[in-house]
LUMBAKE-324499 format. One record per atom (N, C-alpha, C): residue in one letter; x, y, z. Coordinates in steps of 0.2 Angstrom, whole numbers, plus 2048, in hexadecimal, padded with zeros to 3 digits. Layout:
// LUMBAKE-324499
AXYZ...
END
This chain:
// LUMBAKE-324499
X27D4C0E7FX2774BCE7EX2714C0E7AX26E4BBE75X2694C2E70X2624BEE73X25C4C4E73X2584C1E77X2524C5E72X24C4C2E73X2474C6E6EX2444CCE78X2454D0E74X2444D7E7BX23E4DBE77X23B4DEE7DX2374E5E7AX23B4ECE7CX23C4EDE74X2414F3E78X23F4FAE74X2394F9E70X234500E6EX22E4FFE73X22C505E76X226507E79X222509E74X21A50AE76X21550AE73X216511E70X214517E73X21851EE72X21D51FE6CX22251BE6DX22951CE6AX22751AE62X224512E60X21F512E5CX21D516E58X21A51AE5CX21551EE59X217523E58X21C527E5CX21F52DE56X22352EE53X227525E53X22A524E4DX226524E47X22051FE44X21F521E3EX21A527E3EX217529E44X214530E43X218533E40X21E535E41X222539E40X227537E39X225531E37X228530E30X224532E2AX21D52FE2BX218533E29X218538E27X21953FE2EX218545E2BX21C548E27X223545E28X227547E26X227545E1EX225540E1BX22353EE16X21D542E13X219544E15X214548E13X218552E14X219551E19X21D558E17X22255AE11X225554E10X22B555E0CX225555E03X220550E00X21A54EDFEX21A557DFCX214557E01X213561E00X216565DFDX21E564E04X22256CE02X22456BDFAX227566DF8X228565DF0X223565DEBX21D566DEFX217568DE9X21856EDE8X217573DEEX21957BDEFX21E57DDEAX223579DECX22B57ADE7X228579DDFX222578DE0X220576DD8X22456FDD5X228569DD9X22B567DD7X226560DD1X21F561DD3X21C55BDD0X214561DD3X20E55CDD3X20755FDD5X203556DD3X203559DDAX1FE554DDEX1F8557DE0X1F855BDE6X1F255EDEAX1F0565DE7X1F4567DE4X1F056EDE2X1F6573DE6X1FA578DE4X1FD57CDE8X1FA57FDEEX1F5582DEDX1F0584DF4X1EE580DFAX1ED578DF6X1EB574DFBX1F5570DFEX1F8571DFBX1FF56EDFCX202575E02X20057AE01X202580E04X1FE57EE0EX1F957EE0CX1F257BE11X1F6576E17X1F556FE10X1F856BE14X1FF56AE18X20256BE13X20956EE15X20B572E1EX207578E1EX20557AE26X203577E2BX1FD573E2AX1FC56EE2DX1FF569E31X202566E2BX208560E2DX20E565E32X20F56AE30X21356DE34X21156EE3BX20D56FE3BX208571E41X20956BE47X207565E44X206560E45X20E55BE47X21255EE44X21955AE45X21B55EE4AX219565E4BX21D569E51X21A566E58X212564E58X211560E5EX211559E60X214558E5AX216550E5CX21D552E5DX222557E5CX229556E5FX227557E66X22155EE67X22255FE70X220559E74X21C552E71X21A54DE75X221549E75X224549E6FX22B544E70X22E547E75X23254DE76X237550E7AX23254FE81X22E550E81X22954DE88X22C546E8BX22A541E86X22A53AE87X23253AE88X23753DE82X23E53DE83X24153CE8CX23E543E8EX23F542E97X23E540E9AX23953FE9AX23553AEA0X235533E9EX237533E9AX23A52BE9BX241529E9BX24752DE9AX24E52DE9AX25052BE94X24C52BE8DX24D527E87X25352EE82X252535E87X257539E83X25E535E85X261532E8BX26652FE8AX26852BE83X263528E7FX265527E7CX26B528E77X269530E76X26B533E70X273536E73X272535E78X27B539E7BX27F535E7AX28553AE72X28A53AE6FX290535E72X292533E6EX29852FE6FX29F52EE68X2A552FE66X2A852FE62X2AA525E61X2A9524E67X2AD51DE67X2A7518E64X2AE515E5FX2AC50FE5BX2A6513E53X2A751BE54X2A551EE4EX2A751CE47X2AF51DE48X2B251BE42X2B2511E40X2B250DE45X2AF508E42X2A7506E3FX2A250BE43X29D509E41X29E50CE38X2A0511E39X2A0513E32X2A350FE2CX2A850EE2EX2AC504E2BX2A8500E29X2A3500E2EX2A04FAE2EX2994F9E27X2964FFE28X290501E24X296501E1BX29C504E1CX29E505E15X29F4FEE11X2A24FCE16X2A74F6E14X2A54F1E17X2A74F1E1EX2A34EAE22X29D4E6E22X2984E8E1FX2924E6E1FX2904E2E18X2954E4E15X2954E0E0CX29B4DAE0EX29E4D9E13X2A34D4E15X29F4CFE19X29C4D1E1CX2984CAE22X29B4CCE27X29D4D0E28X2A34D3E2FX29D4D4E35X2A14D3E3BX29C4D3E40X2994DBE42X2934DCE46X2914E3E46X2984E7E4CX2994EEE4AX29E4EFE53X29A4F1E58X2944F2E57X2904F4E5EX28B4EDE5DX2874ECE62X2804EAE64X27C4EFE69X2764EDE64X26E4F2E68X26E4EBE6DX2694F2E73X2674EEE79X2624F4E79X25D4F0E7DX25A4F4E81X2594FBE82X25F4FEE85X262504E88X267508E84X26A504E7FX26E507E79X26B503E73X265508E70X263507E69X26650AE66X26A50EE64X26E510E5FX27650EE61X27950EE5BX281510E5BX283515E59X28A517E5DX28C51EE5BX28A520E55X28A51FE50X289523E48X283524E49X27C51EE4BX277521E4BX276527E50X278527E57X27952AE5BX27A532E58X27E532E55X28053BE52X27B53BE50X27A537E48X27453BE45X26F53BE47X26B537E4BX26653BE4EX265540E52X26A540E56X26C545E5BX26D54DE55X27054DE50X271551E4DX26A554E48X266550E48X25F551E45X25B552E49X25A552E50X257552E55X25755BE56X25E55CE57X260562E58X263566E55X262564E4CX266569E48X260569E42X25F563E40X25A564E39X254564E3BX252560E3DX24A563E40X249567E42X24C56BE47X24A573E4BX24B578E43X251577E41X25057BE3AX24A579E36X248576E35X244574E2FX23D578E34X23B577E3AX23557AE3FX236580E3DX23B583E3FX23D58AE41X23B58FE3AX24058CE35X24058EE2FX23858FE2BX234589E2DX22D58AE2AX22A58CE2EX22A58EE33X226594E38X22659BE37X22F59BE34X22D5A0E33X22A5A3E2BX22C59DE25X22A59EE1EX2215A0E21X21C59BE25X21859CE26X2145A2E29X21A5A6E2CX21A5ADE30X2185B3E28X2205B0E26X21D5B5E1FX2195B3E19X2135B0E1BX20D5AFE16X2075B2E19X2085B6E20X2035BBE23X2095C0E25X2075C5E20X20A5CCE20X20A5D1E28X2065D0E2BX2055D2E31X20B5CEE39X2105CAE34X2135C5E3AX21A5C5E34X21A5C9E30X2205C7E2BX2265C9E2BX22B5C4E28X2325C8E29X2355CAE23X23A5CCE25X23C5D1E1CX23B5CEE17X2395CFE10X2385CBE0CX2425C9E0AX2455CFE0BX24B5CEE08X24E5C5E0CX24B5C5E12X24F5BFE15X24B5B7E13X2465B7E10X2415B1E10X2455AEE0AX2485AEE08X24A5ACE01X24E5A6E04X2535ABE09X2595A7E0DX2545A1E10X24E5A2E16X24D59FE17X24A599E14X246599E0EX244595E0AX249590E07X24E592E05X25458EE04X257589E08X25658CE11X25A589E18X254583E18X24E584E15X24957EE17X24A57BE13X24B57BE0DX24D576E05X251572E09X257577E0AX25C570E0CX25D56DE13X25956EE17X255569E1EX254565E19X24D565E15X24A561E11X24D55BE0FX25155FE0BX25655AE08X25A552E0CX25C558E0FX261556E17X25E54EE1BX257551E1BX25054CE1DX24F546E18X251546E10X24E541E0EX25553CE0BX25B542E0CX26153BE0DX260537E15X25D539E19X25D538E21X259530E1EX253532E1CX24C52DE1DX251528E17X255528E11X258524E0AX25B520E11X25F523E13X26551FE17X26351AE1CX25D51DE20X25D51AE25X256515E23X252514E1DX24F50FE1CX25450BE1AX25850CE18X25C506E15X261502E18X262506E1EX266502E24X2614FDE26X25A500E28X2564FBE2AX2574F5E25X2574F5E23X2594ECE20X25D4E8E1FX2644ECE25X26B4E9E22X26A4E4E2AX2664E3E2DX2644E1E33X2674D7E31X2644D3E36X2674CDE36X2614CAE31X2594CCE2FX2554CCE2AX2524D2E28X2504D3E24X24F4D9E1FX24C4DDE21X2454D9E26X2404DEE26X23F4DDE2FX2464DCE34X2464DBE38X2464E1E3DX2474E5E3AX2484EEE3FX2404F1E3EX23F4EEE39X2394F1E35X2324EEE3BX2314EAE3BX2304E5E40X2304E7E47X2344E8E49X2364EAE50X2314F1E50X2324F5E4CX22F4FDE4EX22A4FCE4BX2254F4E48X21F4F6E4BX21D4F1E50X2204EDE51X21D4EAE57X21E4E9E61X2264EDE60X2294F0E66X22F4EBE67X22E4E4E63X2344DFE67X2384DDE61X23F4DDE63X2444DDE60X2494D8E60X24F4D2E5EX2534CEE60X25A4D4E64X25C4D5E68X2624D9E69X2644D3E6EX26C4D7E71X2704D5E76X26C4D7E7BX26F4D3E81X26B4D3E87X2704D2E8AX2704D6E90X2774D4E97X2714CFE9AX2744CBE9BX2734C4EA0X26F4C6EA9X2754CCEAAX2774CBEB2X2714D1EB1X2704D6EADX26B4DAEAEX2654D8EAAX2634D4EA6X25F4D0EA8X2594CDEADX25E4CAEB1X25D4C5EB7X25D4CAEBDX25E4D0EBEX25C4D6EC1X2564D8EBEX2534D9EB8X24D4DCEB5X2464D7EB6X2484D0EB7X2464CDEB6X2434CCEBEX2494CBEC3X2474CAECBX2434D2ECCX2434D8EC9X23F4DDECBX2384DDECBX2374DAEC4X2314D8EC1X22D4D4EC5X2334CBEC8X22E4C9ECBX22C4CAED2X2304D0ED5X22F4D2EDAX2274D5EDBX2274D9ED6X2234DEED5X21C4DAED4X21C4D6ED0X2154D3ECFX2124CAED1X2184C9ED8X21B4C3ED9X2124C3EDEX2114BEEE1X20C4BBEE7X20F4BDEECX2174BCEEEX21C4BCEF4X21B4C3EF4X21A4C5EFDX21B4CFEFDX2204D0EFCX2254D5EFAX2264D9EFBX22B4DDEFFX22F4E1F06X2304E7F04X2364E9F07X2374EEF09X2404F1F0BX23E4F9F0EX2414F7F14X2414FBF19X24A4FFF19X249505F1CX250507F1CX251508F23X25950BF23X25B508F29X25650CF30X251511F2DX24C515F34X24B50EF37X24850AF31X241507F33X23C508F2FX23C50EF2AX236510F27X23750BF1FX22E50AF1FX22D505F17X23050CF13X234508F0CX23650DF07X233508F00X233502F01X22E4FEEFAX22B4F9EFBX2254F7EFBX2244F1EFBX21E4F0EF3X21C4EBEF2X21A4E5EEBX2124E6EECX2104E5EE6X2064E4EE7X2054DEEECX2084DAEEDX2074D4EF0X2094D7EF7X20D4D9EFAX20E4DDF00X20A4DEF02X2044E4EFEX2004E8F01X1F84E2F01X1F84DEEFCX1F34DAEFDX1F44D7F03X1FA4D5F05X1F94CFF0CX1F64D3F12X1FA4DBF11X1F84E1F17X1F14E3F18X1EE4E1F10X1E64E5F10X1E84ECF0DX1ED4ECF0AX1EF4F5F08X1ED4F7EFEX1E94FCEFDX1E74FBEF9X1ED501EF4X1F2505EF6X1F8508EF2X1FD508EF7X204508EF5X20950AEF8X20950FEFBX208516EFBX20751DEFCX20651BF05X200515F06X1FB514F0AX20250FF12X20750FF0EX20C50CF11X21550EF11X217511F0AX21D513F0BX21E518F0FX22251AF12X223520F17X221520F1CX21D51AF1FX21C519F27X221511F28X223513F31X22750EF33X224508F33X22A503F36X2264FCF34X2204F8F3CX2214FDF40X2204FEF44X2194FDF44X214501F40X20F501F3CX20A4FBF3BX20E4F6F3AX20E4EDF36X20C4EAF3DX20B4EDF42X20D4E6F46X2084EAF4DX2054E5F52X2034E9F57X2054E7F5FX2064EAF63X20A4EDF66X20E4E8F6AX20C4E2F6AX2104DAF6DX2144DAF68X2144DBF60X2164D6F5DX21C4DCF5AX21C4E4F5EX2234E7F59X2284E5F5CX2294E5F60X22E4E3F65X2304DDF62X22E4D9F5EX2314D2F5BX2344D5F53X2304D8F50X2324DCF4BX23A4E0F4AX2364E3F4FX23D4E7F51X2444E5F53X2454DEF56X2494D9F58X24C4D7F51X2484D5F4CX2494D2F45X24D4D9F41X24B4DEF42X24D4E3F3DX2544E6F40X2554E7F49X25C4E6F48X2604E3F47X25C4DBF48X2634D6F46X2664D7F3FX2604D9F3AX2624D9F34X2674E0F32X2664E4F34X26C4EBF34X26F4EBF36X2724E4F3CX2774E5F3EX27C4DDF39X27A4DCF33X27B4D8F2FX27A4D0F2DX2754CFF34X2724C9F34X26C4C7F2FX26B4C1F2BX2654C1F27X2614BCF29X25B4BEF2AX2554BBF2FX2514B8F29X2504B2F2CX2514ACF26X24B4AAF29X2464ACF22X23F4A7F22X23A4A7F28X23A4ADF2DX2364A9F33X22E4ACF33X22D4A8F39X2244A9F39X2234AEF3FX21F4B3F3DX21D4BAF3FX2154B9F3FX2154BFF44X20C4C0F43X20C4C8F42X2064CBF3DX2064D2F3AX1FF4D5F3DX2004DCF3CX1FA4DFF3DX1F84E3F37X1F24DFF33X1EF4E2F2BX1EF4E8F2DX1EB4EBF29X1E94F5F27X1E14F2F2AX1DE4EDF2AX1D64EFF2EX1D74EEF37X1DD4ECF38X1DF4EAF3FX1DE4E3F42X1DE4DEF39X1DD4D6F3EX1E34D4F3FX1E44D0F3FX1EB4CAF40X1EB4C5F3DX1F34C6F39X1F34BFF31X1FC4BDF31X1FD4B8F30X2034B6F33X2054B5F2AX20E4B5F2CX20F4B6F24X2184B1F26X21B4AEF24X2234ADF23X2254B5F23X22B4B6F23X22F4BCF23X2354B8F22X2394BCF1CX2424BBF1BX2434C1F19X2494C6F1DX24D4CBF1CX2544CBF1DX2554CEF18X25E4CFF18X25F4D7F17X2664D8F19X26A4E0F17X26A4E1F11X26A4E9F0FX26A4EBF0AX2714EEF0DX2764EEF07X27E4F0F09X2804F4F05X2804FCF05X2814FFEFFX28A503F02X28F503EFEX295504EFFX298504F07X2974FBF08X2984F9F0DX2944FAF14X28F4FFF14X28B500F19X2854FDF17X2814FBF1EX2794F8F1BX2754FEF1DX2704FFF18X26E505F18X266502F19X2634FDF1AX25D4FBF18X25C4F3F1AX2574F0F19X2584E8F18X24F4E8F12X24F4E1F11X24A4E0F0CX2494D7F0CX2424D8F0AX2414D0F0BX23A4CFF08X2394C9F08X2314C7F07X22F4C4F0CX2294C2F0BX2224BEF12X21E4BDF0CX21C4B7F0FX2164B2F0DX2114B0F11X20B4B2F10X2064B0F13X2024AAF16X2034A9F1DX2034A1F1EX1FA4A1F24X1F64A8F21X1F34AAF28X1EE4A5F27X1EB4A3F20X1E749EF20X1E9493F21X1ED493F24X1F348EF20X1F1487F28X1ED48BF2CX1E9488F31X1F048AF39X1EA48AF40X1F048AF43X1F4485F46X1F247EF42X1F6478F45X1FD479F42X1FC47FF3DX20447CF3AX209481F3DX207487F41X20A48DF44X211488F46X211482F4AX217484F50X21D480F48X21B47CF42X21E47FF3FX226482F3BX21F488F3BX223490F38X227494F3DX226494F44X228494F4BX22F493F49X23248BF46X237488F47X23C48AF40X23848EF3CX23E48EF35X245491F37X24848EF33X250490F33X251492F2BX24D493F28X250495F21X25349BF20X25649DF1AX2574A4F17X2524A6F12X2554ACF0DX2514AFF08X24C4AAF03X24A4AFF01X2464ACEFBX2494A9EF7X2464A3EF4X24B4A0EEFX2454A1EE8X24A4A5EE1X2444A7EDEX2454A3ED7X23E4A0ED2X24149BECDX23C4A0EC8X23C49DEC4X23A49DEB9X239498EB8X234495EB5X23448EEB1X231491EAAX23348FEA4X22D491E9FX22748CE9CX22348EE99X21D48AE99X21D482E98X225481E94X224478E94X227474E9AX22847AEA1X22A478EA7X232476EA7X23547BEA3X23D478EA5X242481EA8X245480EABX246484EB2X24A489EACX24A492EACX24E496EA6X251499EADX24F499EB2X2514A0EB9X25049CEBFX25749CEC4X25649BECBX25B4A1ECFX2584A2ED4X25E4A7EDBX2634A2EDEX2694A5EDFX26D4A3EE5X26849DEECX2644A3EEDX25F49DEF4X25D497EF2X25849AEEAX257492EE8X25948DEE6X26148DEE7X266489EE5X267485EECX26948BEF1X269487EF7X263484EFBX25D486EFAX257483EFBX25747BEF9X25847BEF3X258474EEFX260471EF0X267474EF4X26A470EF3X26F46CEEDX26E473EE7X272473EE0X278476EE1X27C474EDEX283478EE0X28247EEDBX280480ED6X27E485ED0X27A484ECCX278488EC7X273489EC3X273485EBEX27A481EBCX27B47CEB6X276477EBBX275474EBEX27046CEC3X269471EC2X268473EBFX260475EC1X25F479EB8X26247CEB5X25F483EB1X25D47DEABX25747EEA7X25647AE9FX255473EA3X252472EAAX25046CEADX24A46CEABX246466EADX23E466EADX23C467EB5X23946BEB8X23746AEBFX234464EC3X232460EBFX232459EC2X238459EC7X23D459EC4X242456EC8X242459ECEX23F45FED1X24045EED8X23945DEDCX236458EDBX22F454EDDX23244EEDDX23144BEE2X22F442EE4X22C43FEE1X22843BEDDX22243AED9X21D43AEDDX21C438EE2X215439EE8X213440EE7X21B446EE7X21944DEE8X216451EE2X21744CEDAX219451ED3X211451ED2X20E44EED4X20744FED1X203456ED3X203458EDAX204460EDDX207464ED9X20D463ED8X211469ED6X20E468ECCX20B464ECAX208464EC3X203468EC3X201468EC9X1FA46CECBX1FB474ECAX202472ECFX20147AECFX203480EC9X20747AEC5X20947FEC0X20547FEBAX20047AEB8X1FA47AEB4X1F5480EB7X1F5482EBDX1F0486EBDX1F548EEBDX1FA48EEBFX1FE494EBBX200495EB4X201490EB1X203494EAAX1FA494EA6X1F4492EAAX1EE494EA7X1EB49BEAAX1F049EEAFX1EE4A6EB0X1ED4A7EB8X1ED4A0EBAX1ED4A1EC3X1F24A3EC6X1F34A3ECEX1F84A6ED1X1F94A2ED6X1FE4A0EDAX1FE49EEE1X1FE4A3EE7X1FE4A4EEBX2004A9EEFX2054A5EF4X20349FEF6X20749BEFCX205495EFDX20A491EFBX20748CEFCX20D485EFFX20C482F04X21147CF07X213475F01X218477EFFX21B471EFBX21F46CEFDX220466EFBX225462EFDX228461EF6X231462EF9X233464EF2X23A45DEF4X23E45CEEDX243456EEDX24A45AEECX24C45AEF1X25345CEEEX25A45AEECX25E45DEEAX26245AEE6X268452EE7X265453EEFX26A44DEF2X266449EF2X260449EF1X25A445EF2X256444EF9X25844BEFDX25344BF03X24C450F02X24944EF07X242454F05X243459F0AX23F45DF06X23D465F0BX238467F09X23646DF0FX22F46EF0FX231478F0CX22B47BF08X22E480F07X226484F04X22648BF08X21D490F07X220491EFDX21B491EFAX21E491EF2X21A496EF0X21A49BEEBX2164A1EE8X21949FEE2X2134A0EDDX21249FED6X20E4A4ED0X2104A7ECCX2104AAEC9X20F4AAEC1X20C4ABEBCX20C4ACEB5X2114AFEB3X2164AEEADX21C4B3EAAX2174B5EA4X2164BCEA2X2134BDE9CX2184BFE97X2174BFE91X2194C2E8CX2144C3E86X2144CBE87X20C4CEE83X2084CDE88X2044C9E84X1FD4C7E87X1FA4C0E87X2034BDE88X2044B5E87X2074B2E8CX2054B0E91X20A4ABE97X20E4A6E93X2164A6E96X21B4A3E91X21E49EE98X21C4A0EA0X21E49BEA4X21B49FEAAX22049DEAFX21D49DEB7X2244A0EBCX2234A3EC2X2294A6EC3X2274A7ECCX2294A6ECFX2284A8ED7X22D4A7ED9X22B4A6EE2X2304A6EE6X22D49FEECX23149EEEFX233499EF5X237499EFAX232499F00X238499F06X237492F0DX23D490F0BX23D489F0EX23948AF15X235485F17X233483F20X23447FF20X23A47AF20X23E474F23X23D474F29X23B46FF2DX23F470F34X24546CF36X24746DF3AX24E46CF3DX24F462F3DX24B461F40X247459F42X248456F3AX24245BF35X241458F2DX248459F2AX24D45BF2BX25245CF27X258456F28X258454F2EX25C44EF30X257447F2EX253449F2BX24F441F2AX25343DF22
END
């Protein structure tokens, strides 16, 4: 599946054409020096010339910076396979309409071929080309000089770097064009977003992170001590907690005051001992020491057969009045069921829960739907509501909906709503939902 992705960083941008630049102006210079033309004046091409140099040696230490700390040197590690087709491909292949043998993503912007030669420039031409003119620059103050009999040699090793460099820049403009439109690569390195292949399943993993992370629903994941090891902005909002720092590393123990751990505690073995604690109504102890009541859904976390953890979300029900407590008391639900609509209200994303919430047997009955369809018409004017006020920038945090499901019975379910951006453009809406059916409404 090809998808429009952002897969240059703001950084990455910038040293790529800084870095095209100087190298353009270096090359500019040194060939004035070489006497090959006069443009700047030899003195001032000499000048200049250092400069630039000076200047692209501190933009390499920033990149090899950013290379590591953000894992992007993965990039460049070597591979033989499918070299020789790429190389087919670029000769012969791509004058036939033949299909490409790799696809960029995300995480794999290059293919093998590109992969050596950058990887071979990274670590063969440009530390020569540095190294070389450091040291030609060494021997233009006599006090720091090296033999004259060897500078000749070195001047010649930097010509053909140079050189080396401007088959590199001939070759690799010209690839950029052999794209699926002309000025399509061109494009991408200045605006960060690209058309590439997308994996689906990792995807809809990036995607459920995201809306984890910036979702209304908290939040978190305890390990098998008992101690918090993540919890969401929304987490710490419901607690009153103003950074995670302020919460990862202490037990859960912490959450609750001294009636209410022993009820905690009860739910947290059930759950490591493989049971998943579906939806219920709890009472919490914030960070100023008041009392705010929230749903709770936890399930195991199962890493090579053993649970090492469980993780779940809560929604906050503390304002929600207490005639509706006995309620929440009564839910029999599971997990969170988590959806996508995009802005003209047709469904792109749902989970496993919100399939069985609603009573769909899979994502064909629901996905490219309009959301009307699981409203009653008494109910669709609320949920019109709600979603007009999110794709204009608002938020839900929690709120009691009555929803239609797909056999045509109704349920009742706490809903969090959220804005999907892209840029600095809301493109749809994305939350979570955890059924409060009771037992009594389910048979009706």
């Amino acid at each position: 599946m090809k998808k429009q992705t952002y897969i240059y960083s703001v950084f990455e941008r910038f040293w790529h054409w800084s870095q095209a630049l100087l190298i353009f102006f270096l090359m500019l210079t040194g060939f004035e020096v070489h006497s090959s033309f006069e443009l700047f004046g030899f003195e001032s091409s000499v000048e200049w010339h250092n400069t630039a140099g000076w200047a692209f040696l501190v933009l390499i230490i920033f990149a090899i910076f950013w290379h590591f700390t953000t894992g992007e040197w993965k990039q460049y590690i070597p591979t033989l396979e499918l070299v020789k087709a790429q190389i087919n491909y670029y000769i012969f292949g791509i004058f036939k309409g033949a299909p490409h043998p790799t696809h960029k993503t995300r995480h794999t912007k290059f293919n093998p071929l590109q992969r050596l030669i950058y990887l071979g420039l990274k670590l063969l031409v440009i530390p020569i080309q540095v190294v070389t003119g450091f040291i030609y620059l060494s021997y233009m103050h006599p006090e720091h000089s090296v033999g004259a009999g060897n500078i000749e040699f070195i001047a010649i090793l930097h010509t053909i770097g140079a050189f080396a460099l401007i088959a590199f820049v001939i070759a690799h403009v010209y690839l950029t064009t052999t794209g699926e439109k002309v000025f399509m690569s061109i494009k991408a390195m200045l605006t960060g977003w690209e058309v590439v292949d997308v994996d689906e399943k990792e995807e809809y993993i990036t995607n459920m992170k995201q809306a984890v992370e910036h979702s209304t629903a908290g939040y978190y994941r305890l390990d098998n001590e008992g101690i918090l090891t993540q919890v969401n902005k929304a987490w710490l909002e419901i607690y009153g907690f103003n950074k995670k720092e302020d919460v990862v590393g202490n037990h859960y123990s912490a959450t609750r005051d001294e009636k209410q751990v022993k009820v905690l505690k009860s739910i947290v073995d059930r759950v490591l001992e493989g049971e998943k604690i579906i939806g219920q109504h709890v009472v919490r102890k914030n960070k100023d020491g008041s009392i705010g009541q929230h749903i709770l859904s936890a399930n195991p976390i199962v890493e090579n057969g053993k649970t090492v953890g469980l993780e779940g979300f809560i929604l906050d029900i503390t304002d929600m009045g207490k005639d509706s407590q006995h309620m929440y008391s009564a839910i029999r639900n599971s997990s969170a069921g988590y959806y996508r609509i995009n802005a003209k209200g047709y469904f792109e994303e749902v989970n496993e829960a919100w399939l069985k919430i609603y009573k769909c047997d899979d994502k064909s009955n629901v996905i490219n739907q309009h959301y009307s369809i699981t409203r009653n018409p008494e109910n669709a004017k609320e949920l019109d509501a709600v979603v007009e006020k999110v794709l204009n920038g608002g938020s839900i945090a929690s709120k009691l909906a009555i929803r239609k499901c797909k056999d045509g019975t109704v349920g009742k379910h706490i809903l969090s709503a959220n804005p999907v951006y892209k840029k600095d453009k809301i493109v749809g809406m994305e939350g979570f939902i955890i059924d409060v059916t009771l037992e009594e409404e389910k048979s009706i």
